[in-house]
GUNUMAR-328546 format. One record per residue: y, x, z of N, C-alpha, C in turn. Coordinates in steps of 0.05 Angstrom, whole numbers, plus 5000, padded with zeros to 4 digits. Example, Ala and Ser with C-alpha at 12.3 -4.5 7.8 and 13.67 -1.06 7.14 Angstrom:
488652645156491052465156493452645156
495552575142497952735143500152585157
This chain:
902317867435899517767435897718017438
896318037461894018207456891418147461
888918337454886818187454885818307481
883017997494882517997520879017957508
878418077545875517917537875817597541
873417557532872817277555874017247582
872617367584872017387622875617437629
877117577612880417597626881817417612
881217187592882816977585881416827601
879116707609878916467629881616587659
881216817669883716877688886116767688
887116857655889216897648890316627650
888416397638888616087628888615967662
887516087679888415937712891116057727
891316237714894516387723895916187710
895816127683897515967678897715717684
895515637692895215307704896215347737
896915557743898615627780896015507790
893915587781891915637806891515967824
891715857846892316027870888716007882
887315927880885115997897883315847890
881715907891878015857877875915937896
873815717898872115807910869215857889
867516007897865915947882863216177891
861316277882858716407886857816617858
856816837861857017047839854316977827
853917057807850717097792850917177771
848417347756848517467730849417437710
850417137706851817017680854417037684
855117047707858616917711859317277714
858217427725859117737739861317777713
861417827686864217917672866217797690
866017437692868417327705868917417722
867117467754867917637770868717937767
868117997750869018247748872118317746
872718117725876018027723877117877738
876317807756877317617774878217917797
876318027810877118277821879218477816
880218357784882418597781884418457779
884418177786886918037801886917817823
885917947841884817897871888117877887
890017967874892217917888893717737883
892817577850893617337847892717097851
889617147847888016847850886316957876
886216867906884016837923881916697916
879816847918876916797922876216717940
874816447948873316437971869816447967
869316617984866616587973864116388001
864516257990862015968005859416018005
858415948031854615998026853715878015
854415687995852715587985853515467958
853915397936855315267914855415047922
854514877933855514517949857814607956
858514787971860314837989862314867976
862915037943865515117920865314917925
864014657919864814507900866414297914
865414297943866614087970870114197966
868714507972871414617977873714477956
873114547930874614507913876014177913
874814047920875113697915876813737946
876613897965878713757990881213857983
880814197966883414257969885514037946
883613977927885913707911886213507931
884813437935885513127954888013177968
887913367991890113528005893113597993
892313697961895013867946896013657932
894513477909894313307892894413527859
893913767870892313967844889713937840
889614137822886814147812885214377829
882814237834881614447852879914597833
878614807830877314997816874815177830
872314967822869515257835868815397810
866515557816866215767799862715807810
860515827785857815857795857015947770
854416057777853116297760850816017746
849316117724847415987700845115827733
843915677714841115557727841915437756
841615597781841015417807844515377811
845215667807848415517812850615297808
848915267781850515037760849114817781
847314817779846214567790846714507815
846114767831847614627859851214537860
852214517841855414347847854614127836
852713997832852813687818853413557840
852713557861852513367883855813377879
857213607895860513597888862613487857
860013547846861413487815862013137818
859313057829859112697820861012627850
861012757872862712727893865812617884
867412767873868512787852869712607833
866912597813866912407799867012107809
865712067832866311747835869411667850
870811907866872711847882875311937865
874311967833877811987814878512367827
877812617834879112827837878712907822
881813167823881213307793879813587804
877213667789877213857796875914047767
876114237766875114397744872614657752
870014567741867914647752867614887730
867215087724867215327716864415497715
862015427696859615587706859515827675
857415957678857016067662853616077647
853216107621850616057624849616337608
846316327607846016507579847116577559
846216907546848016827520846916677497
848716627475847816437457845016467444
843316657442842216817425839716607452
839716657475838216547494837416237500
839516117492839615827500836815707480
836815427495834115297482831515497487
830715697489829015857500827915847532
828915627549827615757578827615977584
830216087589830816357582831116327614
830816617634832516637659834316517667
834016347692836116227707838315997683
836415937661837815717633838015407644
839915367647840015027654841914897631
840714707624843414557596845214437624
847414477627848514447653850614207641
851014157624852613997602851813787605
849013757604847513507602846513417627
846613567640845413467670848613307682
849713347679853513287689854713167674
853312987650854212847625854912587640
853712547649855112207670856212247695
856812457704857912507726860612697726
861712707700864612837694865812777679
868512747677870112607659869712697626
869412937630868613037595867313387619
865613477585864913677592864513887575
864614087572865114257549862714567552
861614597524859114917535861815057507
861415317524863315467497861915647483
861315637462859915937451860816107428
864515987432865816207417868616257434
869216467433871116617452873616497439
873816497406875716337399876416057411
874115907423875615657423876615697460
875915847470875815867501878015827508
879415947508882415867519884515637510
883415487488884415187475882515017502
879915037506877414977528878814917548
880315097553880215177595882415077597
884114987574887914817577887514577575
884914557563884214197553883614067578
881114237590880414157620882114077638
884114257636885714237661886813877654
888013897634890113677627887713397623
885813447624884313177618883213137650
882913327669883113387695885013197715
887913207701889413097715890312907701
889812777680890612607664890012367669
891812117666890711807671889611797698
886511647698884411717719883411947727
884512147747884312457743880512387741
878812607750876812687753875213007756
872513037753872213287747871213367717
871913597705871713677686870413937681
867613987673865814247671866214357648
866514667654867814877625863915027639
862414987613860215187612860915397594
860615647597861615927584859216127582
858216127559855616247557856516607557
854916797564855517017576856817157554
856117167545856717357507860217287505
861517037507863417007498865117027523
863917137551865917217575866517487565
864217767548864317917542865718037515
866117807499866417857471869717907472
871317967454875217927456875117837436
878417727435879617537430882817537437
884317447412887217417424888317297435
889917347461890417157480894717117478
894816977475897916897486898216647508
900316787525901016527547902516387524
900716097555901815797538903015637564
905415467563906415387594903815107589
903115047614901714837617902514567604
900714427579902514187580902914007602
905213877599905613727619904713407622
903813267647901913117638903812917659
904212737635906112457659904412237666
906412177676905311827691903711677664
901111607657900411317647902211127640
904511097623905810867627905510687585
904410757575903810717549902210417549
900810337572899010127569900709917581
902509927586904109697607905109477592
904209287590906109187578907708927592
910308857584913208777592911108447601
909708277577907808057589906807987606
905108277616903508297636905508247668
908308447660909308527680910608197685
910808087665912807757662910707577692
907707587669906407447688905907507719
905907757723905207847745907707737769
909507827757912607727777912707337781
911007147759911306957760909306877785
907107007783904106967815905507037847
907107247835908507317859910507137869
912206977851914306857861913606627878
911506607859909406227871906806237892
907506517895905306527921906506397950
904406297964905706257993904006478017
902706558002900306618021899006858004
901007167999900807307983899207618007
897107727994895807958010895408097987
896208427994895508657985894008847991
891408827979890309087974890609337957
890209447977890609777966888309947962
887610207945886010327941886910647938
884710747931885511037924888011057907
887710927877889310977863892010987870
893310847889895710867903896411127914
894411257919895011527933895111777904
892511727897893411917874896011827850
897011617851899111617838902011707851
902411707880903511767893905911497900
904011317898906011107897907310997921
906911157945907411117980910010887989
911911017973914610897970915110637957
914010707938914010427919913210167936
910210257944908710117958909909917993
911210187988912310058021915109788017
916709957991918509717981917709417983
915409427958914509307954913008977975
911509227996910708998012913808888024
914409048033916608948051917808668034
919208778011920808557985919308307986
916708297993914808017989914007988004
913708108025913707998059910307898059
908808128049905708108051904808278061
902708168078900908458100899408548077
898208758092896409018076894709138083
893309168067889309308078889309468066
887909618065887309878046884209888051
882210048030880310078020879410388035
877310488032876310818048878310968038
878510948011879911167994882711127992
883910807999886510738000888710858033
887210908050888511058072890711248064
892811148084895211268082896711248062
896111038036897911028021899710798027
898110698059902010498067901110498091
902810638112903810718137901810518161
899910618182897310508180899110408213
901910448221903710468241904910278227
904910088206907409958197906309688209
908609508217908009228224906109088208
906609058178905208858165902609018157
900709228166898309428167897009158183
894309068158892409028179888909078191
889909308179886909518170886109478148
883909688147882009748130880109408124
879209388102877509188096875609228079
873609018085870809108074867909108097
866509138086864109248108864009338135
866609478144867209508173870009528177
871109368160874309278160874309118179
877309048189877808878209877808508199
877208488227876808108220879808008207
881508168217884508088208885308128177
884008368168884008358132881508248124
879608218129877108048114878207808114
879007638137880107348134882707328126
884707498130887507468109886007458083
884507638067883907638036882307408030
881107348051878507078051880806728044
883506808056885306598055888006578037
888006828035890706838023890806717991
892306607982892906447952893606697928
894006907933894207117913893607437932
891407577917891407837931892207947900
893408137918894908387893893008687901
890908717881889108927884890809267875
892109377890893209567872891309897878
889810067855888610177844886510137863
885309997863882809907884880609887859
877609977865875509807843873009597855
875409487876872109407880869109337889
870009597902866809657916865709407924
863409457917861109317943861909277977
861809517978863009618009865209388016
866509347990869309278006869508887996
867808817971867908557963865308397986
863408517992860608407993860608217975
859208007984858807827970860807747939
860707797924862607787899862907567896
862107407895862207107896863906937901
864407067929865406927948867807167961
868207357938870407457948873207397944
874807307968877607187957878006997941
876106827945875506537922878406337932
880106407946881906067944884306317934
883806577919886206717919886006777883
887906767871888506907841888807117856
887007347830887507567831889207867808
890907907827891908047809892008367807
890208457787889408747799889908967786
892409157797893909337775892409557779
892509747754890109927756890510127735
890710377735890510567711888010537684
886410497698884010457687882410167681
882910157652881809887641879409757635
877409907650874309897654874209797675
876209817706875909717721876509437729
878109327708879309067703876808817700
875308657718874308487713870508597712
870308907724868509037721867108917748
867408837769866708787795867308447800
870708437801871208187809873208047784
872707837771873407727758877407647765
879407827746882507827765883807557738
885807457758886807207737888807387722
889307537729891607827712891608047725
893208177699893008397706894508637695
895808817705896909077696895609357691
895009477667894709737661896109937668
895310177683897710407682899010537711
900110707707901410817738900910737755
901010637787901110427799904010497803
904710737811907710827815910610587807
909410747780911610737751911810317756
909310187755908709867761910009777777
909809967800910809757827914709847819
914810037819917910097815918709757796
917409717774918109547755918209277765
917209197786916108937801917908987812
919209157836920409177853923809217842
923309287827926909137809926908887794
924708797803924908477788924508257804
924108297832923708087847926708267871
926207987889928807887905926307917934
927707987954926207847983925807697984
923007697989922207348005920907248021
921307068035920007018060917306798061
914906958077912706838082912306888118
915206748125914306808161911106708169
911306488159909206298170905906408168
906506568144903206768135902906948161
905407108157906007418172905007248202
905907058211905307038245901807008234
901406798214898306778215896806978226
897407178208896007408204896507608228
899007548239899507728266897007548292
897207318281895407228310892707288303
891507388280888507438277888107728283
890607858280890808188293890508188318
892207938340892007958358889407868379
887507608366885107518358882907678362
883807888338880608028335881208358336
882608408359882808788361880708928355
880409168345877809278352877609388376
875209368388873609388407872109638414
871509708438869709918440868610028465
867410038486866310078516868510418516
869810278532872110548552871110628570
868610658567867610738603866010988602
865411108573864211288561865711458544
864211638541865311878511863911718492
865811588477864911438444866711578419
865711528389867011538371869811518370
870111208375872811068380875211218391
874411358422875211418432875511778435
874111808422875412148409878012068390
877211948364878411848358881811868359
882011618382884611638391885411828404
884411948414885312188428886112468408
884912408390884812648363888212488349
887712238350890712158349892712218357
892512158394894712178414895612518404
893212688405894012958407895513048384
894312968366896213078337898912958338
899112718346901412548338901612408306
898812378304898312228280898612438247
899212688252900812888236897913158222
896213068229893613188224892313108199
890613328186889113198156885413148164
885212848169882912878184881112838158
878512998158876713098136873312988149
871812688131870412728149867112658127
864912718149863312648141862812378121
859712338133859912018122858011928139
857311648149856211518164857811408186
857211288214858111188236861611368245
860811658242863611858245865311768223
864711748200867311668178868711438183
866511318190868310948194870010968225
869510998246871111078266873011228263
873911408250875811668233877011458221
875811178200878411058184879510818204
877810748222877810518236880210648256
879910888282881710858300883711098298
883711198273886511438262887511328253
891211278262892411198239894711388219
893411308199894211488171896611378162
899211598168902311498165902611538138
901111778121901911868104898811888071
899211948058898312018041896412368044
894712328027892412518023893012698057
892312408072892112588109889112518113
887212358097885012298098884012358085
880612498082879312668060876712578074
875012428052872812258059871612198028
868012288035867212148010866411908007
868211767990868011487994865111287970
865711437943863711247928861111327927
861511657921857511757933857111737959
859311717976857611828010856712098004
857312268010855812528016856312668038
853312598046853112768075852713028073
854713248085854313488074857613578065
858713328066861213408053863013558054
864013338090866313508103867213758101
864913928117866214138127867014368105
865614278076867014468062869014408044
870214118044872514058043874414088061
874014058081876014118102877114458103
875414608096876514898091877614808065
876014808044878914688016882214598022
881414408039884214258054885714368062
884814578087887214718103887914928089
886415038065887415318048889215268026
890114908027891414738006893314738022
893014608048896614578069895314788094
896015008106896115108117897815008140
900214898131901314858154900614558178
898114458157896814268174894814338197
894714188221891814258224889414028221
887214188205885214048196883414008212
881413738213880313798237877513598222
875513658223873313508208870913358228
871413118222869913008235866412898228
865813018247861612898235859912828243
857612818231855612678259854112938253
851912908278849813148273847613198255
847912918232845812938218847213018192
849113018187851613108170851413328171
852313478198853013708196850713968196
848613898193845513988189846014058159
847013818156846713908108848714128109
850214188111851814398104852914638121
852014638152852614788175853515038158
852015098142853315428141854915438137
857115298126860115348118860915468140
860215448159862215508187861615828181
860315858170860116198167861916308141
862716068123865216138103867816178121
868315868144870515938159871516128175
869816228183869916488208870016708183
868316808156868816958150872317058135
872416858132876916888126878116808148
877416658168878616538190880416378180
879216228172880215878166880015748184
882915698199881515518228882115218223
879215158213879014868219877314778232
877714608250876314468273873614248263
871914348281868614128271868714058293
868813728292868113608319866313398304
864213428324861613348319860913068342
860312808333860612648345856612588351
855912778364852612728361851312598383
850212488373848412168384846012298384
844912558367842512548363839512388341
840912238326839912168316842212018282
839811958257841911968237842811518244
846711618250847111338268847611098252
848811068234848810908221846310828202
844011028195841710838190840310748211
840610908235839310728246840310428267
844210498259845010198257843709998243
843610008215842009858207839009768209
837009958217834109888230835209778258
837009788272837409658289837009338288
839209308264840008988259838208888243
837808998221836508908191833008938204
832209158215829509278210827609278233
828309088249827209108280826509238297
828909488304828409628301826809888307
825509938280823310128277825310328258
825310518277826810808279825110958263
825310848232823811238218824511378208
824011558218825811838216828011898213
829311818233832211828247832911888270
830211968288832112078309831012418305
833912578318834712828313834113008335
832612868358831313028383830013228379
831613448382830013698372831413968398
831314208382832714428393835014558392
835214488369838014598355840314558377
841914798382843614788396846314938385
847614678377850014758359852314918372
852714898402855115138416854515388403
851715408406850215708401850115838373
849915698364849115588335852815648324
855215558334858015678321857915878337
857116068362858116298366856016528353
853516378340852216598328853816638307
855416478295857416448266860016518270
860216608292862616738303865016588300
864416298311866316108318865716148346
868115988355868915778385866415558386
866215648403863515348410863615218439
864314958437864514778462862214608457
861914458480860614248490861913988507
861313778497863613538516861713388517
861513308551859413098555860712878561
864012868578865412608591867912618573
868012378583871712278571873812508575
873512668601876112778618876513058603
873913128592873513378582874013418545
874913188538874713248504877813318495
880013228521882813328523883713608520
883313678535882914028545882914128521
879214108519878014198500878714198468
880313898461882313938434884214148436
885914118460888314198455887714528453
885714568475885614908468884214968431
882314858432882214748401884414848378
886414738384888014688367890314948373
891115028400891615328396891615578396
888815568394886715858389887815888357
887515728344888015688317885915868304
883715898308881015938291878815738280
876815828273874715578266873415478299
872915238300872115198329869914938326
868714968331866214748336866814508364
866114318373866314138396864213908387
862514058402860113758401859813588422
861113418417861413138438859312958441
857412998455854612808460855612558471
854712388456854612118448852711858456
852611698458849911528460848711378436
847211428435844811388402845511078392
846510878410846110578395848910538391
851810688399853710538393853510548365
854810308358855210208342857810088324
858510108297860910148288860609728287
863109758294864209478299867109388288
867309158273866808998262864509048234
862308888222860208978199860708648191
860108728175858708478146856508508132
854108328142851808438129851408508104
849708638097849908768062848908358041
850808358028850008088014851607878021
852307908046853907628062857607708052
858907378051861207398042863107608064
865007768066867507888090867707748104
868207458100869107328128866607308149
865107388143862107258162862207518175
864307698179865007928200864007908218
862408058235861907978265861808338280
861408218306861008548324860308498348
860108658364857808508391858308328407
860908198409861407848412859507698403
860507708381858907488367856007538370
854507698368852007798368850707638395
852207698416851707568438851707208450
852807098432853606828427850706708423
């Protein structure tokens, strides 16, 4: 045992948690930590981001990507505060991440002292727990708790505030191995699992939804058993991508708000949906009412707040989704629902999605960002009209290959998750997709990527204007365009080679080929802004209020 400061047991306590890399921003309160962080620069990489949004993006892609804990790092007052947006990012989409600031010393606090923010309290509803330290003694019990309540159950984010005195003060430090944090399986119970297998047996007309929680439990396998064993198609939710093979026969997209007509009306019909770690959304029920009303619902879930919080389920399971489906899936036999499966194959075949081939569109980067990767890429994307095209025409074979903010929306996101991402799998290539009103909130990252040469790809799908609100003033608002269109000067080629990226421009279909592939083996940061036309429009929608099945897209519009 020997004694440390502060500032080299917070180190010491991420060495032991096998954190390999942190991003984060320096300032007067945190500098001890940096200081010690510099004198083991060969163990933990630093990234340093322009901006603290940017740690905090960073940090939430590289978990999504690893299924670790991601880790930023920000100085007292503006720094703390600029990671809330990432903190609550975070917080609504279940990542674990561990936010790390530093504040005044104790002697200062409550005073409006320099750069003083109660940073505890501002992030009190927006993190799973949160902790201010102002004794060196408890710091390193602090920074083991975080981690493990980080990745525990419902992961999330978790803020360690460390007031300056106790980064400076010592204290005795001994390594401790990480506790180890298992599967949720304590809430399950054998009843639940009785009834659950009995809905299943008596279903004729059985559909599964999927959600995030499937992915963060890592339940891929299970999941795929599973459908197969009960011979039910499958949708997945923003956050549920890739947790069942988006190439598999019984895949019938995404559902919800710009889900396909083929999963809004399978769930709209089917006699039992099986919700597994899904909550819910708005986005994805509309109308609550009238969501999946001729279906019992049965909705397995780690988290028992989410049970009956949105949509009223006729049962239900607590716990893993993993550890659950394994338990279902040694208790049931194959069974056959041909007669659903063709249903549902003829509404796939019915209602394709759609999109004008005669232009450079969303859609059609898209697939081509497909064809090129071979589906084997971690696509990282904004939010607006670009995200939904990214879940709508990529298909996601695998798990954490999609990195999207799904319950805040945060525009601004991407691109500094997508460096998180590829410095999580390197041997991916990352490629982030946005619109130009997105990539305005956070452009400078491209000056984090070029400064390490993180080559991840920004392809910028710009219309010119912000597209998805003004999808909606389109439909909803007659439309009266305010302040949404983006007609200006800014010239983003120019704009990544002043940042000492690759900078393209794509105006036609013939030209966005090329231009990936060299893209992709320069292997640096590279920009590609693909000019767009301002009204396409993301197709299939459900108006905000109206039940899923009342799906429509510019067919119907035209009728």
């Amino acid at each position: 045992m020997s004694k440390l400061t502060g500032a080299e047991i917070v180190i010491e306590c991420l060495k032991e948690q096998g954190v390999d890399t942190v991003f984060g921003y320096p300032g007067g309160a945190i500098l001890n930590i940096y200081d010690a962080l510099y004198k083991h620069q060969d163990e933990i990489t630093h990234i340093l981001t322009s901006h603290e949004q940017g740690a905090s993006h960073a940090a939430d892609g590289y978990a999504r990507a690893t299924g670790k804990v991601g880790v930023c790092l920000a100085t007292s007052g503006p720094g703390a505060t600029n990671l809330v947006t990432g903190i609550a990012t975070a917080y609504m989409d279940s990542i674990p991440v561990v936010a790390i600031t530093c504040n005044v010393g104790v002697s200062l606090l409550g005073k409006d002292s320099f750069q003083e923010v109660d940073i505890a309290g501002v992030t009190m509803p927006i993190t799973k727990y949160n902790f201010i330290v102002k004794d060196v003694k408890r710091l390193a019990p602090v920074m083991r708790r975080a981690f493990t309540i980080a990745k525990s159950g419902r992961p999330g984010p978790v803020l360690v505030d460390i007031t300056k005195d106790v980064t400076a003060a010592e204290w005795e430090y001994e390594y401790q191995k990480p506790q180890e944090v298992l599967p949720q399986t304590d809430t399950i119970r054998e009843a639940d699992i009785d009834q659950a297998e009995k809905l299943i047996r008596k279903a004729q007309k059985p559909f599964i939804l999927v959600g995030g929680g499937a992915v963060i439990s890592g339940a891929s396998e299970e999941l795929r058993a599973f459908a197969k064993k009960i011979q039910a198609p499958v949708a997945d939710t923003l956050m549920g991508k890739g947790a069942f093979d988006g190439t598999d026969e019984l895949y019938t997209g995404m559902a919800g708000m710009h889900g396909t007509k083929a999963s809004n009306f399978g769930i709209t019909e089917c006699d039992l949906l099986i919700a597994i770690g899904a909550r819910f959304s708005d986005r994805v029920t509309g109308n609550a009412s009238k969501f999946a009303s001729n279906a019992k619902i049965l909705h397995i879930d780690v988290d028992p707040a989410e049970i009956n919080k949105n949509i009223r389920s006729f049962a239900s399971i607590i716990g893993d989704a993993k550890v659950i489906l394994r338990k279902l899936n040694a208790r049931l036999d194959p069974m056959n629902h041909d007669e659903w499966i063709m249903h549902i194959e003829r509404l796939k075949d019915m209602y394709p999605l759609r999109y004008n081939k005669n232009q450079l569109t969303g859609p059609f980067i898209m697939e081509k960002i497909y064809e090129l990767t071979g589906g084997d890429a971690i696509i990282v994307t904004e939010v607006g009209q670009n995200q939904m095209w990214a879940a709508q025409y990529y298909k996601y074979k695998s798990p954490r290959t999609f990195i999207s903010s799904g319950g805040l929306g945060t525009m601004g996101y991407g691109l500094g998750a997508a460096i998180g991402a590829k410095l999580g799998r390197k041997d991916k290539t990352v490629i982030n997709i946005a619109g130009d009103g997105c990539f305005r909130m956070n452009m400078n990252e491209l000056a984090t990527a070029t400064r390490y040469n993180i080559p991840v790809i920004e392809v910028i799908m710009n219309n010119h204007v912000l597209g998805m609100v003004r999808q909606w003033q389109d439909l909803f608002y007659g439309k009266r365009y305010s302040h949404t269109v983006l007609n200006d000067q800014v010239d983003f080629v120019k704009l990544a080679e002043a940042m000492g990226a690759k900078g393209y421009r794509v105006d036609k279909m013939a030209d966005f080929e090329p231009v990936l592939k060299e893209a992709v083996e320069l292997n640096i940061p590279v920009l590609i802004d693909c000019q767009i036309a301002c009204d396409d429009k993301v197709y299939p929608m459900v108006s905000p209020g109206a039940p899923i099945s009342d799906a429509f897209d510019d067919v119907d519009l035209k009728i």
